[in-house]
SEPAVO-713719 format. One record per residue (C-alpha): chain; x, y, z; residue number from 1. Coordinates in nm, 2 decimals, decimal comma. Last residue first. Example, Ala and Ser with C-alpha at 12.3 -4.5 7.8 and 13.67 -1.06 7.14 Angstrom:
2
A; 1,37; -0,11; 0,71; 2
A; 1,23; -0,45; 0,78; 1
end
This chain:
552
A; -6,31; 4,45; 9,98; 552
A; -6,08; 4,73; 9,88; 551
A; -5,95; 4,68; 9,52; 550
A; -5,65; 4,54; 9,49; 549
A; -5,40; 4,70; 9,21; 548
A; -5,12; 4,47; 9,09; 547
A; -4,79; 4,54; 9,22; 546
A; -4,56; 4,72; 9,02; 545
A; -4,33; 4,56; 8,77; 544
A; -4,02; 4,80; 8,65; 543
A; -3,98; 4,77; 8,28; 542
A; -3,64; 4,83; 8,17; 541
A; -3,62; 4,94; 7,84; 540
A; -3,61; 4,81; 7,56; 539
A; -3,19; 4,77; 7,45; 538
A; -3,13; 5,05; 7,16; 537
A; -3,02; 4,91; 6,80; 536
A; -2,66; 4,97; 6,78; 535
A; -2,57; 5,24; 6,54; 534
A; -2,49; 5,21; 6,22; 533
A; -2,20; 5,32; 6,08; 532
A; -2,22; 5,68; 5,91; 531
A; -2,19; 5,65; 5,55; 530
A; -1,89; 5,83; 5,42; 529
A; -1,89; 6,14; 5,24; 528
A; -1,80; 6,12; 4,89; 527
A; -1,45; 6,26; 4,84; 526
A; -1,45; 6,59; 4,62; 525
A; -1,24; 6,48; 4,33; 524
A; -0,96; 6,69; 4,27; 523
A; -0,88; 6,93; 4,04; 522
A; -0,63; 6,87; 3,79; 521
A; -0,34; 7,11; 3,78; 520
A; -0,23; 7,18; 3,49; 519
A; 0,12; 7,22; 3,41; 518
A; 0,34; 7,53; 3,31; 517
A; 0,47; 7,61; 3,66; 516
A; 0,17; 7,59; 3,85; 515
A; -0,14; 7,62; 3,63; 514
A; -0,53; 7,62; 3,81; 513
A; -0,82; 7,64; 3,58; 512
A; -0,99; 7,95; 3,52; 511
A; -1,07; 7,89; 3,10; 510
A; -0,81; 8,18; 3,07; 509
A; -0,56; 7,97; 3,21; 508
A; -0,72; 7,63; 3,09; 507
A; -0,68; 7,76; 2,70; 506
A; -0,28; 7,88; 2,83; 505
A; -0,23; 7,58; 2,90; 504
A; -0,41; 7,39; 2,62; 503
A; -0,25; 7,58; 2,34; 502
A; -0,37; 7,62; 2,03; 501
A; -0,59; 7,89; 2,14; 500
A; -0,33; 8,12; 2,25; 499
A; -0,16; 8,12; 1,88; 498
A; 0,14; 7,96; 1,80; 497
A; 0,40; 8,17; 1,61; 496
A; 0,58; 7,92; 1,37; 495
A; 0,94; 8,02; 1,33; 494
A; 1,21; 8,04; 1,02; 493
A; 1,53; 8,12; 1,13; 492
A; 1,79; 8,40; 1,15; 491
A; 2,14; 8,37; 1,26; 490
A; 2,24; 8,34; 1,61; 489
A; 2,38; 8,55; 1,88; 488
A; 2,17; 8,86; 1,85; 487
A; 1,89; 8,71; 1,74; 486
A; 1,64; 8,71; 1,38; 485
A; 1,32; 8,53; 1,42; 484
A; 1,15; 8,49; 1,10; 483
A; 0,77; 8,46; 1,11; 482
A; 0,51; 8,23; 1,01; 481
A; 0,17; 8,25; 1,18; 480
A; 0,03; 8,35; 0,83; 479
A; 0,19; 8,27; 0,56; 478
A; 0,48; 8,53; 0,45; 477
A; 0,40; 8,74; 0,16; 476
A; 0,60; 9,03; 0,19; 475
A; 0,92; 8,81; 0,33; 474
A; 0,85; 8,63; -0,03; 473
A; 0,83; 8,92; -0,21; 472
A; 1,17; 9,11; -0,05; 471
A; 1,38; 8,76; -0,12; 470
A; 1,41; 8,50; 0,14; 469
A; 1,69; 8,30; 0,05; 468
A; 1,85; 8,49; -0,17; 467
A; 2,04; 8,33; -0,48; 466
A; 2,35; 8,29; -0,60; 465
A; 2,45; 8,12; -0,86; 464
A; 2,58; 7,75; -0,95; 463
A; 2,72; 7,60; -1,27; 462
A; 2,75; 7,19; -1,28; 461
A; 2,87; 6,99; -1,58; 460
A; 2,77; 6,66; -1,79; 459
A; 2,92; 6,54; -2,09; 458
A; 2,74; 6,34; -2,41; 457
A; 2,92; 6,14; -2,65; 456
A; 3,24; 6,20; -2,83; 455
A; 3,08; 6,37; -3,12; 454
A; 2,87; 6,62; -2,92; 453
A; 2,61; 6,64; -2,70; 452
A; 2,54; 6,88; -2,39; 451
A; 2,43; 6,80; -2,03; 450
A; 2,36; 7,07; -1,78; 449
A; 2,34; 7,02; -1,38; 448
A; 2,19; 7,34; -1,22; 447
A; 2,31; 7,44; -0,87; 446
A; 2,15; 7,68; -0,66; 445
A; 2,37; 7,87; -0,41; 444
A; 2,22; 8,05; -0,11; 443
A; 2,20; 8,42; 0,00; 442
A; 2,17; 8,58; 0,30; 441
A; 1,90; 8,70; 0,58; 440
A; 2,09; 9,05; 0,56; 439
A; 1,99; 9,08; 0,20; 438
A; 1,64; 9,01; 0,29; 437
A; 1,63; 9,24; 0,54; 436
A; 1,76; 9,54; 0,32; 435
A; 1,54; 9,47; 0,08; 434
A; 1,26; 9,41; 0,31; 433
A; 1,35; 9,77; 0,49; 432
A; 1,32; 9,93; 0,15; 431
A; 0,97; 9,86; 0,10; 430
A; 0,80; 9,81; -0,20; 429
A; 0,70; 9,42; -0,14; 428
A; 0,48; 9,63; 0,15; 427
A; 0,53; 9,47; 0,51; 426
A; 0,26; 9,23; 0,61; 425
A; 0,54; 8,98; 0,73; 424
A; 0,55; 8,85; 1,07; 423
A; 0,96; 8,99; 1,17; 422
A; 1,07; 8,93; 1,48; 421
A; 1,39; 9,09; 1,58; 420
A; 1,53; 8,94; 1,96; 419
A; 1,88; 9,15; 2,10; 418
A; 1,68; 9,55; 2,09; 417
A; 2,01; 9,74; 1,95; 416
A; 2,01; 9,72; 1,57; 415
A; 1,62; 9,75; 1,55; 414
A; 1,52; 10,02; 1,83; 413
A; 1,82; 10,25; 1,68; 412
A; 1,75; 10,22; 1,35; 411
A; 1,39; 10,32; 1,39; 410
A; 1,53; 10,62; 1,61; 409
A; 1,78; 10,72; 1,39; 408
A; 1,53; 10,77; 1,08; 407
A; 1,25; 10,91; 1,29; 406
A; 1,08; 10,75; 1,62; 405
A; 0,70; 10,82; 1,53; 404
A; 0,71; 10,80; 1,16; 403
A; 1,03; 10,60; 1,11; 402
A; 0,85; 10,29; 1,34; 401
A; 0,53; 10,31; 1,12; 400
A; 0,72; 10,28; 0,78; 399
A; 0,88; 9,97; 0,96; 398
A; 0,56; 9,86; 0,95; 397
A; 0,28; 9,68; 1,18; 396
A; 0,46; 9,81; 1,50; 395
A; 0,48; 9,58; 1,87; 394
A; 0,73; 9,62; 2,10; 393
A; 0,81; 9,36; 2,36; 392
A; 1,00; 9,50; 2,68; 391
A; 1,19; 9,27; 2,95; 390
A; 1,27; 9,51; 3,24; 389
A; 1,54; 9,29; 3,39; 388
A; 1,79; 9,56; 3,45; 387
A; 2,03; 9,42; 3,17; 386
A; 1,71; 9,44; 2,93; 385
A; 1,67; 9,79; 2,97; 384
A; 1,98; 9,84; 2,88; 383
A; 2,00; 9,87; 2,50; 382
A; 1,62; 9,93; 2,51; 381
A; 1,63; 10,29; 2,65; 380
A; 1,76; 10,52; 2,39; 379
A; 1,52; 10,41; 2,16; 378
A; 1,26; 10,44; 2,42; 377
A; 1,32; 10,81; 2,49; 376
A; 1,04; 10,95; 2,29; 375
A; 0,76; 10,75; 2,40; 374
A; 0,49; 10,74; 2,19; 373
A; 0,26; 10,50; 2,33; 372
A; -0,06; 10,50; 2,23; 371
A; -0,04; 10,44; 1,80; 370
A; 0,34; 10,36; 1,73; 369
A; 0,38; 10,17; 2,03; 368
A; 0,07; 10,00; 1,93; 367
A; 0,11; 9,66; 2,15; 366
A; 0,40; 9,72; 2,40; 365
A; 0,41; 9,43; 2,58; 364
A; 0,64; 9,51; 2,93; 363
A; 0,74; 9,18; 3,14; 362
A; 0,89; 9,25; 3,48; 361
A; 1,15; 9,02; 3,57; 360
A; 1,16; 8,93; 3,96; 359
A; 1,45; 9,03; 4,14; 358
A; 1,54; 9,36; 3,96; 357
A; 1,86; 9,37; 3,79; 356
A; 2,12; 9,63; 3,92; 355
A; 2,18; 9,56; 4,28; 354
A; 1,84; 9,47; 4,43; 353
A; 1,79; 9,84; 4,51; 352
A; 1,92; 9,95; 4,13; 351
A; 1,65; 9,76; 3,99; 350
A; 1,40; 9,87; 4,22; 349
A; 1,46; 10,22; 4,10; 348
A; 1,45; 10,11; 3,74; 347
A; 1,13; 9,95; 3,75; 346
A; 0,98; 10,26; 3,88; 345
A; 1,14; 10,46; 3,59; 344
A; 0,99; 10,16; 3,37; 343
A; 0,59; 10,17; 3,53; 342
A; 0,56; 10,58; 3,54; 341
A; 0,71; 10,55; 3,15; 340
A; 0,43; 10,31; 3,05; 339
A; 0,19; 10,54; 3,31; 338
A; 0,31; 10,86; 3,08; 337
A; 0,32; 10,63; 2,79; 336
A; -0,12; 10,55; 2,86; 335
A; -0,17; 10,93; 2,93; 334
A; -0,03; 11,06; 2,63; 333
A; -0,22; 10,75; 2,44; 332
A; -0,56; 10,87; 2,62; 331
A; -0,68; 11,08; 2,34; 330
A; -0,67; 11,44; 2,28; 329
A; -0,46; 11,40; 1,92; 328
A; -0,54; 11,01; 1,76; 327
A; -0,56; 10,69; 1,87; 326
A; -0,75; 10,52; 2,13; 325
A; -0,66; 10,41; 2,45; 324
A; -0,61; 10,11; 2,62; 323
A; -0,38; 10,03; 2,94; 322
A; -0,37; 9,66; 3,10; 321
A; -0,18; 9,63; 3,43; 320
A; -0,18; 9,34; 3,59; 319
A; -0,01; 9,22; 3,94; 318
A; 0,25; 8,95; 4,07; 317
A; 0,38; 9,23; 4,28; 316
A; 0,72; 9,42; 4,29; 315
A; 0,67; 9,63; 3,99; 314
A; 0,34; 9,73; 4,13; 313
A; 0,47; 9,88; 4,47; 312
A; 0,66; 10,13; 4,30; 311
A; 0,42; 10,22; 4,06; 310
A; 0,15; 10,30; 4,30; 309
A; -0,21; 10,32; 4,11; 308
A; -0,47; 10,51; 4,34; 307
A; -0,80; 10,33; 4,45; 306
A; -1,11; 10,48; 4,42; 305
A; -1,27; 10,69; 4,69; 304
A; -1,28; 11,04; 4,54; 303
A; -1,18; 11,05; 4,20; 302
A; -0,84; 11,20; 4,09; 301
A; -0,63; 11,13; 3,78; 300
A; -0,92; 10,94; 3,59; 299
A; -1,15; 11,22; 3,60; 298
A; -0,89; 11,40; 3,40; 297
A; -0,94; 11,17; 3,06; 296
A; -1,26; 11,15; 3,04; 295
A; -1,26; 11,56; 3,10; 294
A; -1,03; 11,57; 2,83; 293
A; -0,89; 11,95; 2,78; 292
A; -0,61; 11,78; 2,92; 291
A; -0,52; 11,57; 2,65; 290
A; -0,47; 11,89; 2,43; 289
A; -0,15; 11,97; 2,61; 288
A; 0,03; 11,93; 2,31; 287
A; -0,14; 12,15; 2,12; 286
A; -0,19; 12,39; 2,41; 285
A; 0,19; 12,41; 2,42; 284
A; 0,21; 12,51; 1,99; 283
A; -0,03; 12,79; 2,07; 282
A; 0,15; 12,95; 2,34; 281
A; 0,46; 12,93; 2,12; 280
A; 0,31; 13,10; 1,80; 279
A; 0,13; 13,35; 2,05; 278
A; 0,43; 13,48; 2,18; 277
A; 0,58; 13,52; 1,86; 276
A; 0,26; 13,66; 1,73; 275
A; 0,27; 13,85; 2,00; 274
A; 0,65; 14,00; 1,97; 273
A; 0,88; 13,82; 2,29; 272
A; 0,91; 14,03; 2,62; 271
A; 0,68; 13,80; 2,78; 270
A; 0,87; 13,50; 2,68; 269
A; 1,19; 13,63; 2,81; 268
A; 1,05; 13,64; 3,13; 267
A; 0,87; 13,34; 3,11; 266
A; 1,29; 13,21; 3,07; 265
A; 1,39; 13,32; 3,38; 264
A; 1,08; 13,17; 3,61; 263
A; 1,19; 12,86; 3,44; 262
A; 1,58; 12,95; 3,54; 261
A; 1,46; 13,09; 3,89; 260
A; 1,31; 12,80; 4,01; 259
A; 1,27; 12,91; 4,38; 258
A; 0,96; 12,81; 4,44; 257
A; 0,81; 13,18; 4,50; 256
A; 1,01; 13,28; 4,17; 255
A; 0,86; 12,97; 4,01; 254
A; 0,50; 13,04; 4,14; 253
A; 0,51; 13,40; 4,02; 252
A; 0,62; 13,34; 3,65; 251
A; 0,39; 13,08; 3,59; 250
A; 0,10; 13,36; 3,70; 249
A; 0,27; 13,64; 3,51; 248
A; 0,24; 13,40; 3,20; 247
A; -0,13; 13,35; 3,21; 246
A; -0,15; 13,28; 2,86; 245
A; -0,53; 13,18; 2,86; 244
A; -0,49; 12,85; 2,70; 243
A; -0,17; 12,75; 2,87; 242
A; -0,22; 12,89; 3,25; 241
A; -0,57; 12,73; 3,22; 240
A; -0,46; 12,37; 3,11; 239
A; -0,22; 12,32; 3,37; 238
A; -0,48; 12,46; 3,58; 237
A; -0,69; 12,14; 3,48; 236
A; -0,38; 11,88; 3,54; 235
A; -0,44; 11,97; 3,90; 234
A; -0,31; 12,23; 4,16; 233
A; -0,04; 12,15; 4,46; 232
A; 0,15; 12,43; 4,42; 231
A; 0,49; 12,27; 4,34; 230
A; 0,31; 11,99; 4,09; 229
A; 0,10; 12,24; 3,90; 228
A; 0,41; 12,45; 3,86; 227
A; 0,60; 12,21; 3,74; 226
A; 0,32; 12,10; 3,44; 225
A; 0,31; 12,48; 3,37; 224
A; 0,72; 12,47; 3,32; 223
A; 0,68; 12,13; 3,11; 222
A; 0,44; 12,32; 2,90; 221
A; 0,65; 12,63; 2,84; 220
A; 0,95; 12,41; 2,77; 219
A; 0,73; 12,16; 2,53; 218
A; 0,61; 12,52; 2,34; 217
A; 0,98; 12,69; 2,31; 216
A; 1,12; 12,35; 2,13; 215
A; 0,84; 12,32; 1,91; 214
A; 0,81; 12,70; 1,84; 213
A; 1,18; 12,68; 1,78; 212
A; 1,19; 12,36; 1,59; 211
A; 0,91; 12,44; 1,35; 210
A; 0,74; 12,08; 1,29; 209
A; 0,63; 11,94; 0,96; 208
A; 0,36; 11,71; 0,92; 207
A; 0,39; 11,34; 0,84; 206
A; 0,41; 11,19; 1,17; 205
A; 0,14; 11,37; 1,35; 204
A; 0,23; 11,51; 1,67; 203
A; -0,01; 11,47; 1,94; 202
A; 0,15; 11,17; 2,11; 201
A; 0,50; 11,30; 2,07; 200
A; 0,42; 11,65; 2,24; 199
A; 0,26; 11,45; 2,58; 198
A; 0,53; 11,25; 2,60; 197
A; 0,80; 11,52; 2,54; 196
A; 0,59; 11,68; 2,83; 195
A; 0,61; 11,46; 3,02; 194
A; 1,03; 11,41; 2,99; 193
A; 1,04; 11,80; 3,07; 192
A; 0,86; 11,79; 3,36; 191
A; 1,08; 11,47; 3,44; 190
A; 1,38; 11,73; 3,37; 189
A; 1,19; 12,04; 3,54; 188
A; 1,18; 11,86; 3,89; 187
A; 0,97; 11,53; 4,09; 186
A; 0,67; 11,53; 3,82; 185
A; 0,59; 11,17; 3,87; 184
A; 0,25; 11,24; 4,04; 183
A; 0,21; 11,49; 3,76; 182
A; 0,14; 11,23; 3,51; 181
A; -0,20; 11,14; 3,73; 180
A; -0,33; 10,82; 3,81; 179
A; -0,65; 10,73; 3,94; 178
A; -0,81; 10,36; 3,96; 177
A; -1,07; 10,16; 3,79; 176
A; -1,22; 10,48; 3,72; 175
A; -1,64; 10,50; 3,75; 174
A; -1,87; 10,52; 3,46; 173
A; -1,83; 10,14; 3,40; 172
A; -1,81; 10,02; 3,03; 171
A; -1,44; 9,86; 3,02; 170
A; -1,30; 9,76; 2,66; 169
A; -1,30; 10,10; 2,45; 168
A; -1,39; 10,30; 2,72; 167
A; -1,21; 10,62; 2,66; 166
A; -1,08; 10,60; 3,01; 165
A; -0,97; 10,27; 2,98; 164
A; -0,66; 10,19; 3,25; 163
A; -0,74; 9,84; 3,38; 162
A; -0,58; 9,75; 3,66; 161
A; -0,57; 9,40; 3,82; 160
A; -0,40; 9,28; 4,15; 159
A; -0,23; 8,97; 4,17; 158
A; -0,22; 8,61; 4,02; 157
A; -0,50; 8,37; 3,98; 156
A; -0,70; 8,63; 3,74; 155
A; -0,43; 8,61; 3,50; 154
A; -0,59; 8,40; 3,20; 153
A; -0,92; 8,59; 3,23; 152
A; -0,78; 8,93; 3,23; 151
A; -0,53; 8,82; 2,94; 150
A; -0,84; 8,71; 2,76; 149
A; -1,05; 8,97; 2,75; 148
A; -0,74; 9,22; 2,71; 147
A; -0,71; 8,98; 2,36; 146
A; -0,84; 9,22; 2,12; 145
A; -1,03; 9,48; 2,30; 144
A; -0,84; 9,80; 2,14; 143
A; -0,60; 10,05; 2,13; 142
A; -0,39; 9,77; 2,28; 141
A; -0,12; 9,81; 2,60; 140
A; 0,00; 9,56; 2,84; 139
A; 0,20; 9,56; 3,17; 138
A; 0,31; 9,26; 3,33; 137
A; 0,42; 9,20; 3,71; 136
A; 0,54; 8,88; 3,81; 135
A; 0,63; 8,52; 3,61; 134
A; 0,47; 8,63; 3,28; 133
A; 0,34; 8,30; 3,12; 132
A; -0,03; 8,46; 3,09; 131
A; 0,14; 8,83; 2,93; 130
A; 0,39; 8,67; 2,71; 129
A; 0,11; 8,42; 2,57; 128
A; -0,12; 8,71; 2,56; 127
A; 0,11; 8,94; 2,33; 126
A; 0,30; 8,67; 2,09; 125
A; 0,04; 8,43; 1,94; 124
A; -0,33; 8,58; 1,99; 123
A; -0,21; 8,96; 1,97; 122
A; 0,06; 8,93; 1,74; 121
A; -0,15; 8,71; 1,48; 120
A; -0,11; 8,86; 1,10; 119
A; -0,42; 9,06; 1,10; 118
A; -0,24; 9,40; 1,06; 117
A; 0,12; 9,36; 0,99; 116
A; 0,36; 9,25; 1,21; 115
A; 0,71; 9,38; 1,31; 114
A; 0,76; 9,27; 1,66; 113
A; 1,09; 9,43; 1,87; 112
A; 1,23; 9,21; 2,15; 111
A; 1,44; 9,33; 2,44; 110
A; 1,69; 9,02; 2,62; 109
A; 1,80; 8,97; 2,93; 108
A; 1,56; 8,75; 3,10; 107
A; 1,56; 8,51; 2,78; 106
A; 1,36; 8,54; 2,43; 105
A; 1,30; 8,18; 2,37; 104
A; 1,34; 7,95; 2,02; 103
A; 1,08; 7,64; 2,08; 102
A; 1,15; 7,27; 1,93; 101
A; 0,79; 7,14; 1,94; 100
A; 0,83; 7,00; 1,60; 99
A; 1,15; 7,03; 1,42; 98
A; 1,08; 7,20; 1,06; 97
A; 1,00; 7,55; 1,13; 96
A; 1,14; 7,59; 1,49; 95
A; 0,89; 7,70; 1,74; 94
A; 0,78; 8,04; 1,85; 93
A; 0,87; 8,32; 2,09; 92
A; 0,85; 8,18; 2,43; 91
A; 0,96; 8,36; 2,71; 90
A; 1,23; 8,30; 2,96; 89
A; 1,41; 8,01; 3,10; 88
A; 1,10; 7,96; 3,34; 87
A; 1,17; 8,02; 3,68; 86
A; 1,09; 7,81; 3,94; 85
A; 1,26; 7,95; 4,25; 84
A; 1,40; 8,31; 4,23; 83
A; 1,71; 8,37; 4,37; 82
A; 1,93; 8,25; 4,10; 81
A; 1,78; 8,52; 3,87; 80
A; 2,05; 8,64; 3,59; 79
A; 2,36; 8,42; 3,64; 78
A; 2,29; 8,03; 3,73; 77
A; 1,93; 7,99; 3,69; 76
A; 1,81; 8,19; 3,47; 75
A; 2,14; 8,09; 3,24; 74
A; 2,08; 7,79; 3,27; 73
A; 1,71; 7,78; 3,18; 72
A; 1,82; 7,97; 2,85; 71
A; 2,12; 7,74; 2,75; 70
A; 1,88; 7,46; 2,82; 69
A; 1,56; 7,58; 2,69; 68
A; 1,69; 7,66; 2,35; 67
A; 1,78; 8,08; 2,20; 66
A; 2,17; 8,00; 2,26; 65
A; 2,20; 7,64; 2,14; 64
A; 2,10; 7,78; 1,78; 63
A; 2,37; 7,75; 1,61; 62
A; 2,31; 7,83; 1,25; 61
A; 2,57; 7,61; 1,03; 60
A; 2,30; 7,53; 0,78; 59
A; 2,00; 7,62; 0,96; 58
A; 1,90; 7,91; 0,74; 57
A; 1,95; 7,71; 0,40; 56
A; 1,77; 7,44; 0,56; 55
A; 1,47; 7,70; 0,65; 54
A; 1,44; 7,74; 0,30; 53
A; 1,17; 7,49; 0,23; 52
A; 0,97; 7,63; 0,47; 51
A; 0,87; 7,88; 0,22; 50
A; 0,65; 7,66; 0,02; 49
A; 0,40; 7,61; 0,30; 48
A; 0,41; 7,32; 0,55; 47
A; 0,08; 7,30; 0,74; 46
A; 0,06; 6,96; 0,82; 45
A; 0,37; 6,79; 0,65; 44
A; 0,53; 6,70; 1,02; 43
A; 0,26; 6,59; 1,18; 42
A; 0,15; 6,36; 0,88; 41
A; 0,52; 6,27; 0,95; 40
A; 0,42; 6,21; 1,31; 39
A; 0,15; 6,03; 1,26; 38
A; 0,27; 5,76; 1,03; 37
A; 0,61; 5,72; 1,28; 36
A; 0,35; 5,67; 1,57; 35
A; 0,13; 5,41; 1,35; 34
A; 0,47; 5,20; 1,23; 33
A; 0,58; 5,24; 1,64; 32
A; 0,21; 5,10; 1,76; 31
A; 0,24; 4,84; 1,48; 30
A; 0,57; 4,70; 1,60; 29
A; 0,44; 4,70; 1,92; 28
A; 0,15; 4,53; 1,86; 27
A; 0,37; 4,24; 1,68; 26
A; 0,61; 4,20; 1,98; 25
A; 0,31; 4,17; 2,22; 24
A; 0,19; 3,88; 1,97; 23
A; 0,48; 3,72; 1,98; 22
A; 0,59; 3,69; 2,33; 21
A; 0,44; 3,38; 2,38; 20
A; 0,61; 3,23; 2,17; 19
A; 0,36; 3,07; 1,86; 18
A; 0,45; 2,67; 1,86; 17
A; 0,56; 2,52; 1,50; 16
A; 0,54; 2,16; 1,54; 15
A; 0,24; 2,18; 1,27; 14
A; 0,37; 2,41; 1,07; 13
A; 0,71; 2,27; 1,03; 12
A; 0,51; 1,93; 0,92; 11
A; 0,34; 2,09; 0,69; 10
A; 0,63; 2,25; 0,51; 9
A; 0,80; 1,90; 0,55; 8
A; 0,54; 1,73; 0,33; 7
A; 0,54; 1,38; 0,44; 6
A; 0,58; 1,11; 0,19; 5
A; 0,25; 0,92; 0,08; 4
A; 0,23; 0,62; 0,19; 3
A; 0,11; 0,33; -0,09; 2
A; 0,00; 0,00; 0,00; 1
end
């Protein structure tokens, strides 16, 4: 009888025992294949055709110096060793191309924003600084975009003051609190700074100025604004010396002050023609149109509400948030003046904790070019940053910055402030892109070409140079792309990531609890626990009496 010869494949099959480690090895295999599908979809969400130069800008960038490490070291070991828990600094946007991989303005650095309008600095810059701000933060906005949520996100930490006399934001009738410019009106040079303030925010960038009358006007308005302060009067005699001339009246309260260079220099005034005269006065009352606000006065003294204290707010965990609208006889003098109030006081404590303030105070300055025109700022962000007053300043053109800082002043806050963010919005016609671009860099593309002949065909490479980001492509920028320029590394592309991507900063402004970046989870109220039972009770004892007998 036939038998047929085993088939050995059959046979291995049937000996064959599955390990029991087998089928963990094979879900794991699957769970990694599924991770690395996910995080290259990851990956190509959201790419746009300029990312593809960010390996031109990362060739031979390093970038160690704007990562957590080198920042959180040097927190922690050089500018704030004091102060527990930290962060490394602020967080400006993550690396296009490495996922997660965030580039940080640290404790000593100023940063200067140019975005154009719509392009995200509000959503992705302003209230992430202002909710991850480890003490006091200051915020200005000529209107409600994103004070809603900063309010929200910050109502776990100190004090809050809102500053909206033109109410743009707040409705109530009643001041949040009082504060007056000539509170900080100690002598004729902060007179003199004020009033720069107050000439700045009513000057309109395109006209023309006459540098005498200009010159002679802010002198005669910061000797008015002293005389106020030494007499004890308000910002509504300031007012009423300038608009009806009352020169003899200046000149008395300096001479009975003592201040006989202002009281000097009225003199001279008076003695000038009329029109002269009147040329001068005219150019003061300009500036001093703010005052002519009665919005705006009933918010430097109101009976019963609070009064804002610089010096006590720069060493709090407090918020201040400071709107105003545009335009001549606004609030933006006011709003620098408190900006400015804010940094001097910054500055004092600064030099009490032995040049750097303890605890960094975080400045954004949305609208600089709008509410808070601030002469001296230029001048001030090449230190500021040393003292631990970190500014962010916000402008939607370079165009913008010349017209309320001038040629040296926009060239000053650029070159000198050590983080340059650039969202694009800028015109294709500008000269700043040009320039920008060509500081960016240039690349070299090669072409391979191939020509024929007798011998066969031959092959050879030419390159040229190219930029990498040329004037139309930095005009044209997606949005919530932006390119991060530093001090001490080359510039990169960044995505800016918006509040409401972030979970966070979504359950900060959603009131939940965040200690040191992380969620805290609320817990569970416990259920209350049955009381045990209690004994059933024993009858009780029944005493027998004797059975009543009636009388026979």
């Amino acid at each position: 009888m036939y038998t047929p010869a085993p088939d050995p494949i059959q046979m291995a099959f049937e000996q064959f025992q599955w390990p029991w480690w087998g089928t963990p090895l094979l879900i794991a295999l699957a769970v990694l294949a599924l991770a690395g599908a996910v995080l290259a979809l990851i990956r190509m969400h959201g790419r746009h055709p300029v990312d593809r130069m960010q390996r031109h800008l990362r060739a031979g960038n390093r970038l160690a110096p704007v990562m957590y490490p080198a920042r959180l070291k040097a927190t922690r070991e050089d500018l704030h060793p004091n102060v527990e828990d930290l962060p490394p600094g602020q967080k400006i946007g993550t690396l296009v191309g490495a996922v997660g991989t965030w580039v940080w303005q640290g404790w000593r650095d100023v940063a200067i924003y140019i975005f154009g309008p719509g392009r995200g600095k509000t959503t992705g810059s302003v209230v992430r600084h202002m909710l991850e701000a480890p003490g006091a933060a200051v915020m200005t906005s000529n209107k409600v975009d994103g004070v809603k949520e900063v309010l929200a996100g910050r109502q776990r930490a100190g004090e809050q003051w809102v500053y909206d006399p033109m109410q743009v934001y707040r409705q109530e009738g009643t001041p949040d609190f009082v504060y007056d410019p000539l509170d900080d009106v100690t002598d004729l040079t902060t007179a003199q700074e004020i009033a720069a303030i107050f000439e700045a925010s009513t000057k309109d960038g395109d006209s023309k100025s006459d540098a005498q009358f200009d010159s002679q006007g802010r002198d005669l308005f910061a000797y008015a604004l002293l005389a106020a302060k030494l007499e004890g009067e308000g910002d509504a005699q300031v007012y009423t010396w300038i608009t009806q001339q009352k020169h003899d009246e200046l000149r008395a309260v300096m001479r009975k002050h003592g201040q006989s260079g202002p009281a000097a220099a009225l003199l001279g005034l008076q003695g000038q023609p009329d029109k002269t005269r009147g040329s001068v006065y005219a150019t003061a009352q300009r500036m001093a149109s703010a005052l002519a606000n009665d919005k705006l006065l009933a918010w430097t003294n109101a009976p019963g509400v609070r009064r804002f204290d610089a010096d006590a707010f720069v060493r709090s965990n407090d918020t201040a948030v400071l709107i105003s609208r545009n335009g001549a006889g606004s609030g933006g003098a006011f709003v620098a003046a408190l900006v400015r109030s804010i940094a001097r006081a910054g500055e004092r404590a600064a030099s009490a904790d032995g040049g750097r303030i303890r605890v960094p105070v975080v400045f954004e300055l949305d609208e600089v070019a709008n509410i808070v025109r601030w002469p001296e700022l230029p001048e001030l962000v090449s230190f500021y940053g040393s003292l631990g007053l970190i500014l962010g300043m916000y402008f939607q053109s370079w165009g913008q910055i010349v017209r309320t800082f001038g040629n040296d002043g926009a060239d000053a806050l650029w070159s000198t402030s050590s983080i340059r963010v650039y969202g694009g919005g800028e015109s294709t016609q500008s000269p700043f892109l040009k320039r920008f671009s060509e500081s960016i860099g240039n690349y070299e593309e090669w072409t391979t070409n191939t020509s024929s002949g007798r011998n066969g065909s031959t092959k050879s490479r030419t390159s040229r140079s190219k930029p990498i980001l040329p004037a139309d492509v930095l005009a044209h920028l997606p949005k919530w792309r932006a390119v991060f320029d530093a001090s001490d590394v080359g510039p990169v592309l960044i995505r800016i990531r918006p509040c409401f991507e972030d979970k966070v900063l979504m359950a900060m402004i959603n009131g939940q609890e965040v200690v040191n970046g992380k969620i805290v989870k609320p817990k569970k109220p416990k259920k209350p626990k049955r009381p045990a039972a209690e004994p059933a009770a024993e009858p009780a004892a029944i005493t027998e009496r004797p059975e009543h007998v009636d009388a026979v």
